[in-house]
N, C-alpha and C positions, 0 to 999 in steps of 0.2 A: 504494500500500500504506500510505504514514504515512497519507492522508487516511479510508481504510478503519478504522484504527486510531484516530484522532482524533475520528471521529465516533460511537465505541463509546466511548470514554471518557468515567464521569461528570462531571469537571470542564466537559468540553466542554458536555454537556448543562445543565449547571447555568450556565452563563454565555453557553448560548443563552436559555435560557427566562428568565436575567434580563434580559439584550438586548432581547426582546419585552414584557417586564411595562413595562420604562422607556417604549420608542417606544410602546407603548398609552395610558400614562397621558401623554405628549406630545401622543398623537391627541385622546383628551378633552379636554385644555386646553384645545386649538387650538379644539374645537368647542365648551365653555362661553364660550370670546371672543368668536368668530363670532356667535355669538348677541346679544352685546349691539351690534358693530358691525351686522348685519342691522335693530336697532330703527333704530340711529343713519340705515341707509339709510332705511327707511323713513319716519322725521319730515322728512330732505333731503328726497325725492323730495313729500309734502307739503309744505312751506315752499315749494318752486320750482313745483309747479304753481298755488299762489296767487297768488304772485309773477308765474307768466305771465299768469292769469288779469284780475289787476290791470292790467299793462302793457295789454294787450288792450284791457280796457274803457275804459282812458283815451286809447287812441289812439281809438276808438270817436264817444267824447266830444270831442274836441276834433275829429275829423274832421267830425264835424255839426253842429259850432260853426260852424267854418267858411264850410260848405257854407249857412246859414244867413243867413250876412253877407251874400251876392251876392244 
């Protein structure tokens, strides 16, 4: 019965719907950040596939150096 009564109460209602305007505008944030960490992923995940790419080709390189002396 109080919970009946609490849920019909303005105050209640006015300090729900501020509840939600706050954690909304927490959700946004979270996803204007995300945003710029996502770039941040994506130049990592470039820089490290060149970086493979690089190792690769110099083992490449020195494996037919080698192969070349005999």
């Amino acid at each position: 019965m109080f919970d009946e009564n609490r849920k019909n109460n303005e105050e209640f209602k006015k300090e729900k719907a501020a509840v939600l305007e706050k954690q909304t505008l927490r959700v946004i944030e979270y996803d204007n950040n995300l945003a710029g960490l996502e770039k941040r992923a994506r130049f990592s995940e470039i820089i490290l596939g060149i970086v493979i790419v690089l190792i690769i080709n110099c083992a490449c390189f020195v494996y037919c150096k080698m192969y070349n002396k005999k």
